[in-house]
C-alpha positions as CSV (number, residue, x, y, z in Angstrom):
1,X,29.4,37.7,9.2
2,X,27.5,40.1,7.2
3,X,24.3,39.2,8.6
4,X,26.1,40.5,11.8
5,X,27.3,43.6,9.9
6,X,24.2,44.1,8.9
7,X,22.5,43.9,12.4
8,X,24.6,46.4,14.5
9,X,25.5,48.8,11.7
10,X,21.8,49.5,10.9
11,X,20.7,50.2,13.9
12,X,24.1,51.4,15.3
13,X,23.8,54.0,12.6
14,X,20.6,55.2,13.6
15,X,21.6,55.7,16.8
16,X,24.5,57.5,15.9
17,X,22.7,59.9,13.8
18,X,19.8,60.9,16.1
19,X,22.5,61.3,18.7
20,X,24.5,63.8,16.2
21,X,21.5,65.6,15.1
22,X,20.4,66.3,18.2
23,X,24.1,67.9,19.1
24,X,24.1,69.6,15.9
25,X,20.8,71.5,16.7
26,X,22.0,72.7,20.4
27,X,25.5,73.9,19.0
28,X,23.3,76.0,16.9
29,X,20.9,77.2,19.6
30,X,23.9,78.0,21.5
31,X,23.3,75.4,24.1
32,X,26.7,72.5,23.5
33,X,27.1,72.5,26.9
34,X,23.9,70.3,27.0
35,X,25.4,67.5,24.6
36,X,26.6,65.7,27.9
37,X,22.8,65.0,28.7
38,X,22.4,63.4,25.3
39,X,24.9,61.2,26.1
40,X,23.0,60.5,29.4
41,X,20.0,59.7,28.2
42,X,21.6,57.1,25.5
43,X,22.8,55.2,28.1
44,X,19.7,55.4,30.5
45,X,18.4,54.4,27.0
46,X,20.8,51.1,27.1
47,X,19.5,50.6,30.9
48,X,16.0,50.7,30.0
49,X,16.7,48.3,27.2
50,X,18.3,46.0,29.0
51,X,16.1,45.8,31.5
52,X,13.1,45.5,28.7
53,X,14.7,42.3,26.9
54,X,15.9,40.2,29.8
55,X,14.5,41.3,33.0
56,X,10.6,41.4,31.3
57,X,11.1,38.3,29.2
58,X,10.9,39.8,25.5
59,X,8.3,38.4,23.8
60,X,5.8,38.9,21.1
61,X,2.8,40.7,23.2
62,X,5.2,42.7,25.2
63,X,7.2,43.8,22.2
64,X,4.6,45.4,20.2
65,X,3.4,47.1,23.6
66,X,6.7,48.4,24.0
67,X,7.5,49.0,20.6
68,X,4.4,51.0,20.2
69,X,4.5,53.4,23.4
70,X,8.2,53.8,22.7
71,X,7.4,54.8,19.2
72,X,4.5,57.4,20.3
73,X,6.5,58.7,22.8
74,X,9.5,59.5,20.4
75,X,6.8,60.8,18.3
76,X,5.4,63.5,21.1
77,X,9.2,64.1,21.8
78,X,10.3,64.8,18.5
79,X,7.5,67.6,18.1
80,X,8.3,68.9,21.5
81,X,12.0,69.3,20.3
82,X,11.0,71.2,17.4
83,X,9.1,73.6,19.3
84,X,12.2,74.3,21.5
85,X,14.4,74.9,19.2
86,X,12.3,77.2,17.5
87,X,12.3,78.7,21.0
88,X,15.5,78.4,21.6
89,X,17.0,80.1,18.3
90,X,14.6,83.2,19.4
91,X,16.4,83.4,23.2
92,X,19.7,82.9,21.0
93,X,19.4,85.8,19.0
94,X,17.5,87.8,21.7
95,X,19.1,87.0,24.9
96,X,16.7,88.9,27.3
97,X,13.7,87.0,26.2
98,X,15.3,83.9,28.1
99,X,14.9,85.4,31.3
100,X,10.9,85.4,31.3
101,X,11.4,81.5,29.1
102,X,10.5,79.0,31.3
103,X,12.1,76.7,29.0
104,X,15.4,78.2,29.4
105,X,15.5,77.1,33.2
106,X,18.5,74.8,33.5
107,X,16.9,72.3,35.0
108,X,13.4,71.6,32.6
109,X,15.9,71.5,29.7
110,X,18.4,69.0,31.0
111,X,15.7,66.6,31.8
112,X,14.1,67.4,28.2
113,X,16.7,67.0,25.9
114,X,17.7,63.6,28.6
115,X,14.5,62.4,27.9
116,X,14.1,63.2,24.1
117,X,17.9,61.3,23.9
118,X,16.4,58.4,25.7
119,X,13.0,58.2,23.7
120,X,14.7,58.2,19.9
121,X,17.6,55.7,20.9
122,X,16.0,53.1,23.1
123,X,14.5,50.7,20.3
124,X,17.8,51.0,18.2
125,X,19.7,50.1,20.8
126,X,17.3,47.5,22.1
127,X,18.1,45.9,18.4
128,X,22.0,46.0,18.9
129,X,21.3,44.3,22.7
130,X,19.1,41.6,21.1
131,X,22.6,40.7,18.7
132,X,23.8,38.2,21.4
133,X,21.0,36.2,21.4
134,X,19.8,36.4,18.1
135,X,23.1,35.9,16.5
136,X,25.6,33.8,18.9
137,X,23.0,31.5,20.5
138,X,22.7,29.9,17.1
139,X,26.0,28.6,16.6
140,X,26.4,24.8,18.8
141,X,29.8,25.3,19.9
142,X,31.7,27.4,22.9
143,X,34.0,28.3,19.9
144,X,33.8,27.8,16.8
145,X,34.8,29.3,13.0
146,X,31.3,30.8,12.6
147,X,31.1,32.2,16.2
148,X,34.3,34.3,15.4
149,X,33.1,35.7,12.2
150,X,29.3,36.8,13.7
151,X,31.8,38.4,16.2
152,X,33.9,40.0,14.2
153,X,31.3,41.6,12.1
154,X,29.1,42.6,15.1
155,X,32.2,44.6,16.4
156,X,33.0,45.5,12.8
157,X,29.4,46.8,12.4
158,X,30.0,48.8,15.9
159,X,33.3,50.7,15.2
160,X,31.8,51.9,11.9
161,X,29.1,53.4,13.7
162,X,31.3,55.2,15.9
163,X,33.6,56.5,13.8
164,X,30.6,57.9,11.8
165,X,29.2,59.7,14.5
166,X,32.6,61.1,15.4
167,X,33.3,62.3,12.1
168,X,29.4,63.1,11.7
169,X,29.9,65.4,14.7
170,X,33.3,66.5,13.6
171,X,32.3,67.6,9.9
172,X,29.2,69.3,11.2
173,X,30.8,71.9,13.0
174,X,31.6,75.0,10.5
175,X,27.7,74.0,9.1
176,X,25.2,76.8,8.6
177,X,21.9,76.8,10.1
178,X,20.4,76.4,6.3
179,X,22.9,73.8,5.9
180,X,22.1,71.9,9.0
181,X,18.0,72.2,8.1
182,X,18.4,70.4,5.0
183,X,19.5,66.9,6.5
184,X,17.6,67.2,10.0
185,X,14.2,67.6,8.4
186,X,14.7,64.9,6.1
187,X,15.9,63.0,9.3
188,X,12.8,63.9,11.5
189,X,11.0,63.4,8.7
190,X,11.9,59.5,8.2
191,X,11.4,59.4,11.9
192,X,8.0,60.4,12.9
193,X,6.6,58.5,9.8
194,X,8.4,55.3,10.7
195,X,7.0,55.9,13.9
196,X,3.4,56.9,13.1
197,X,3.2,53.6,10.6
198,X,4.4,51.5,13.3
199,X,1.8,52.3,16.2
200,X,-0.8,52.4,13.3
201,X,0.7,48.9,12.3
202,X,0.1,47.3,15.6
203,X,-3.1,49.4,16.6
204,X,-4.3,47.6,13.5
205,X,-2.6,43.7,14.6
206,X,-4.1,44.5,18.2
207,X,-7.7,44.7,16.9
208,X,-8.2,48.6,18.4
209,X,-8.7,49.8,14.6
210,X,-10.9,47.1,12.5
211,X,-8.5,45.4,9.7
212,X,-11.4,45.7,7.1
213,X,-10.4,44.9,3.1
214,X,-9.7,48.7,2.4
215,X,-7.5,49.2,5.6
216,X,-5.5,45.9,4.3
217,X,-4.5,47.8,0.7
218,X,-4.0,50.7,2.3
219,X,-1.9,49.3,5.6
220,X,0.4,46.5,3.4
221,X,2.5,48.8,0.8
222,X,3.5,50.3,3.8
223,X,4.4,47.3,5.6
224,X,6.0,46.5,2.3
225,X,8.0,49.3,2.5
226,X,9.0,50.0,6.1
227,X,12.3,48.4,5.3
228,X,13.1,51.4,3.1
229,X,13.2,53.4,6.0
230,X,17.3,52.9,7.2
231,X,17.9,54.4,3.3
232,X,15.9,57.4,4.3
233,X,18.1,57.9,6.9
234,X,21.2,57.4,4.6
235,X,19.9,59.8,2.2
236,X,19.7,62.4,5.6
237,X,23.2,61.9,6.1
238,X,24.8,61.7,2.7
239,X,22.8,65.3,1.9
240,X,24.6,66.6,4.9
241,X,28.3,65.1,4.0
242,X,27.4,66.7,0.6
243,X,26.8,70.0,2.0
244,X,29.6,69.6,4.2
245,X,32.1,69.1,1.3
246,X,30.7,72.2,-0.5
247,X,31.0,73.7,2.1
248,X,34.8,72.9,2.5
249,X,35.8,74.1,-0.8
250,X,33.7,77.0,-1.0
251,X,35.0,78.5,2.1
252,X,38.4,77.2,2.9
253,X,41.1,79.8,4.1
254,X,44.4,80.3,1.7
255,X,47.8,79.9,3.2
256,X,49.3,83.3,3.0
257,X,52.8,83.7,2.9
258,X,52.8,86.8,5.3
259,X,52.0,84.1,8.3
260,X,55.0,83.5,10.5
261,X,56.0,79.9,10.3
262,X,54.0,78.6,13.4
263,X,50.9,80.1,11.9
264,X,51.4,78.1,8.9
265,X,52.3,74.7,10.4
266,X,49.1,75.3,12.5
267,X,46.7,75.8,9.5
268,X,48.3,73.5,7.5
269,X,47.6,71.2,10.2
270,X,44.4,71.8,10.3
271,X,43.8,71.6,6.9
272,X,45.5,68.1,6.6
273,X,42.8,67.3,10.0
274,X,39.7,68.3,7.9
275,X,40.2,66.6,4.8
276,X,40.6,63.2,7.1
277,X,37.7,63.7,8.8
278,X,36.2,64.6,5.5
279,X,37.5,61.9,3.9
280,X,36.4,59.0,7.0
281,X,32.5,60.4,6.4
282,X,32.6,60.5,2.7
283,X,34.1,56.9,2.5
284,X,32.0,55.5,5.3
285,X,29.1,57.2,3.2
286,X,29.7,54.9,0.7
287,X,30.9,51.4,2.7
288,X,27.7,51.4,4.9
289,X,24.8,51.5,2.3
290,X,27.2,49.1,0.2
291,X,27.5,46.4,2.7
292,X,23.5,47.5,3.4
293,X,22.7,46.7,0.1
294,X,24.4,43.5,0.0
295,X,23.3,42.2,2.7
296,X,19.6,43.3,1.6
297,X,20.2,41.4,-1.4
298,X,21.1,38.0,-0.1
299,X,18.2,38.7,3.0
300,X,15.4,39.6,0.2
301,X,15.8,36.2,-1.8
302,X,12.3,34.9,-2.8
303,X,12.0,32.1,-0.6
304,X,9.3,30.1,-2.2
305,X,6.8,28.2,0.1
306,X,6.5,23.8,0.2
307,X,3.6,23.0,-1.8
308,X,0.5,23.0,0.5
309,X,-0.9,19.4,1.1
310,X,-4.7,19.5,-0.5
311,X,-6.8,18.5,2.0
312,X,-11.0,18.0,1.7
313,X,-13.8,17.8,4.5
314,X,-15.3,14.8,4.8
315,X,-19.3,14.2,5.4
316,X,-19.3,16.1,8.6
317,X,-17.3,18.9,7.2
318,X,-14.3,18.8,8.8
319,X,-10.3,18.3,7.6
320,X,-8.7,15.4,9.6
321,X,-5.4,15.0,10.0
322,X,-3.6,11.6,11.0
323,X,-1.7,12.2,13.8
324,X,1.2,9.7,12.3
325,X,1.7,11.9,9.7
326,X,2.6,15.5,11.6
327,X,4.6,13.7,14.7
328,X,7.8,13.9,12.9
329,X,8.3,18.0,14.6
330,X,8.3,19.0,11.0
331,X,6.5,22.1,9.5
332,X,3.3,20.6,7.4
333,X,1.4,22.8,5.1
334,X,-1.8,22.1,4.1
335,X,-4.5,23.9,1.3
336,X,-8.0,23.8,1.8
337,X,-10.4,25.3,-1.4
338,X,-12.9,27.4,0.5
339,X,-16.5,27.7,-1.2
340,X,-15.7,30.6,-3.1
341,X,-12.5,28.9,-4.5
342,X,-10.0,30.6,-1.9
343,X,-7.0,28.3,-1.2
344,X,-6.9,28.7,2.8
345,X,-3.3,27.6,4.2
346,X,-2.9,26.2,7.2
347,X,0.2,25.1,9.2
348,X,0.9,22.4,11.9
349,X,4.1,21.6,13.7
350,X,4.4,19.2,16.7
351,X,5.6,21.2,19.5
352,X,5.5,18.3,22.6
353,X,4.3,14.5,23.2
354,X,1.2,15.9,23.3
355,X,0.8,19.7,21.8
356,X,0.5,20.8,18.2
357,X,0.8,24.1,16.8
358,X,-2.0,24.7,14.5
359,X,-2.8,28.1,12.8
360,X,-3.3,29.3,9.3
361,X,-0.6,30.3,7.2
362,X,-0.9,34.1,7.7
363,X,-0.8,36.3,10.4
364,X,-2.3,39.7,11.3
365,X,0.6,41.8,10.8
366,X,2.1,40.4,7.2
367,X,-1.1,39.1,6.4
368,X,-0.7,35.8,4.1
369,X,2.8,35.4,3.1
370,X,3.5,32.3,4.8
371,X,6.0,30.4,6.5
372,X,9.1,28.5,5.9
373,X,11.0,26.2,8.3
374,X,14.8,26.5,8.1
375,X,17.2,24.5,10.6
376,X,14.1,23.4,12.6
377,X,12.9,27.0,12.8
378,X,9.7,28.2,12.1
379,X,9.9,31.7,10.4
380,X,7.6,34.3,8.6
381,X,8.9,34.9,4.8
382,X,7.8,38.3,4.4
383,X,9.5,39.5,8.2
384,X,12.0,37.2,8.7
385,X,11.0,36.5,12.2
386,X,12.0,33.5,13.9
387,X,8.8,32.1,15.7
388,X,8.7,30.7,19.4
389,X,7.6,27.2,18.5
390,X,5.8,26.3,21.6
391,X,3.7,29.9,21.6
392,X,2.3,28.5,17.7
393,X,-1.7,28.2,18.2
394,X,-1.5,31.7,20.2
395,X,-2.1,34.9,19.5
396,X,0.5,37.6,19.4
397,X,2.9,39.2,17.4
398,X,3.8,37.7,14.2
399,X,2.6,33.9,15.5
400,X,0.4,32.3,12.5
401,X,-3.3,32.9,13.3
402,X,-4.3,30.7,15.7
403,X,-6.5,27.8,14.3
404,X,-9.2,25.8,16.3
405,X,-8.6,22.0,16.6
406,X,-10.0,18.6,18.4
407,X,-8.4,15.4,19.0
408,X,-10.5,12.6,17.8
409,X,-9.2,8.4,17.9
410,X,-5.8,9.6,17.1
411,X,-6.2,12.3,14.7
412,X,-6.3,15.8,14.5
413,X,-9.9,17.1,13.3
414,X,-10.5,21.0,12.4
415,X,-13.7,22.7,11.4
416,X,-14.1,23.6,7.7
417,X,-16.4,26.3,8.6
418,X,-13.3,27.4,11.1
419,X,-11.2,27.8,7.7
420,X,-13.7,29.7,6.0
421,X,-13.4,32.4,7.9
422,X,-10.4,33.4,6.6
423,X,-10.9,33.6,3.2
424,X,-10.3,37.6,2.9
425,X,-6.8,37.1,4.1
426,X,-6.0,34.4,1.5
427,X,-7.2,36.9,-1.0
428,X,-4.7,39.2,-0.5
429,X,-2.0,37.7,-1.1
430,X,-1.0,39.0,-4.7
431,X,0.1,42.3,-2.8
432,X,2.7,40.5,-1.1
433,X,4.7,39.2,-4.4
């Protein structure tokens, strides 16, 4: 259940935010009525998502290709926004500049801000679509105990996030323009880094930038560290609820007692209305990181690796592998010393009557830390990712690098000079721990 949690209010809550901020900054330019086209472009966003995960076949490949162009695209967007709403604040305070703007034509800036909507909420949203399958196709039963609790915290997960970005929205209102800068930039901040490290990330997996020994100390504390990123955004919002409650009790109207009874029922009224809202976005400020942090806790358990198998090449330099012992469809480790004393892992996992996956114990994206089979999955200790047993011995995403093999009287048979290839990878791996 709090896995669930975990899953829908991360992202849900990212969602939520960019959605608020992005309303925040066109009450402020004087443009709310465009707040309906933020909306629209979230849920073209859904569409496209939807459309992305089941109609293309989600995979490894075609996620990082989508991942990264969505990513550079929010990136472009983002700027874009900044440079018209320093625009717009300029036609705001000086409305007959707009009318030689061509920015303030009605039409250029509905599709912008739909578009900038639908670039900075698709991948978040992709993540809440992927909950069905990622969460209820586990469980064995139509219904069961477990089924109902991954429920009930995926929906739990989902009303938090909407009541944040209604009280977000609602707290937001009697903001300054100062005020409102101090959280955004944080926010945009977090964003475009997240997103520049990502695209780097995978230009890097995909082989367009060489992954050479100084690009791997440089590139992994900020894989290490990517999961840091939601916290930014925390920090964004709990700088604004802040501000907001400064705010509140620096500038809050008396009752006076000159007011004619309506008058006061009205603004006492509104009073009790604030300090609810107020109240929702300060607690949920503290429930979401807590259940966050919890979860993070349980998630970021050191899960230590099976001993690897020591394995040695025989006169014709090369590892074999009965085939009697890896049939069982069991993850198998093995450890091969390479000539400069490396200990090169490799993995192999029977995938059919007559396929093995075979590939070292590392990949290109989290580098060496290994994987660990649980419930007759195969998955990466440092991501979490569950791997597609059948597509182990390819390339692509977070699969184990893919390992040359031959099939020899029964056995499996692999190269040692295949293993000693990969002997800078293996020498990493103290950055990982």
């Amino acid at each position: 259940m709090l896995k669930a949690i975990s899953i829908i209010l991360g992202n849900g809550f990212e969602a939520a935010l960019v959605i608020s901020v992005i309303i925040v900054w066109l009450r402020h330019t004087g443009n709310s009525h465009l707040s309906r086209w933020v909306f629209g472009g979230a849920g073209f966003a859904t569409i496209v998502a939807w459309v992305v995960l089941y109609a293309l076949k989600w995979s490894g490949p075609k996620k990082e290709t989508f991942t990264g162009w969505a990513m550079a695209v929010g990136f472009i967007m983002e700027i874009a926004f900044l440079i018209w709403i320093s625009k717009a604040r300029k036609s705001h305070s000086e409305p007959n500049s707009a009318a030689h703007d061509p920015w303030s034509e009605g039409r250029v800036v509905n599709i912008f801000i739909f578009i900038t909507a639908a670039s900075l909420t698709v991948l978040p949203l992709m993540r809440i679509l992927l909950f069905p399958s990622s969460i209820f196709i586990q469980t064995y039963s139509v219904v069961n105990t477990e089924l109902i609790l991954k429920f009930t915290g995926g929906l739990t997960g989902g009303i938090l996030c909407y009541i944040f970005g209604i009280s977000f929205l609602r707290n937001t209102r009697a903001l300054t323009l100062r005020s409102s800068l101090a959280g955004s930039l944080v926010l945009l901040a977090a964003l475009m880094l997240n997103q520049l490290f990502t695209v780097v990330q995978i230009l890097f997996a995909r082989g367009v930038f060489p992954l050479t020994p100084l690009a791997m100390k440089i590139l992994i504390p900020i894989i290490n560290n990517m999961d840091k990123y939601l916290y930014v955004l925390l920090g964004a919002s709990l700088i604004w609820t802040v501000t907001v409650l400064w705010s509140f009790s620096k500038s809050r109207e008396k009752l006076s007692a000159e007011w004619n009874p309506a008058v006061q029922r009205k603004f006492k009224a509104s009073v009790r209305n604030n300090r609810r809202w107020l109240a929702s976005v300060a607690g949920l400020m503290v429930i979401i990181p807590t259940l966050l942090g919890v979860e993070a806790i349980f998630a970021n358990k050191t899960i230590e690796l099976s001993p690897a198998e020591p394995v040695k090449p025989d006169t014709n330099h090369e590892i074999v592998i009965p085939r009697a012992s890896v049939d069982d469809h069991n993850l198998h480790r093995y450890g091969y010393t390479a000539a400069d004393g490396t200990l090169v892992r490799f993995i192999i996992i029977r995938k059919s009557e007559t396929m093995y996956g075979i590939g070292f114990d590392a990949c290109k994206i989290c580098g060496s830390s290994g994987y660990y089979e649980k419930n007759g999955k195969v998955i990466c200790r440092k991501c979490d990712v569950v791997m597609n047993i059948p597509t182990i011995g390819f390339e692509g995403g977070c699969n184990p690098i893919p390992l040359a093999y031959h099939m020899d009287k029964g056995n499996l048979v692999i190269s040692s000079s295949d293993l000693e290839k990969e002997t800078a990878t293996f020498q990493q791996e103290d950055l990982f721990n």
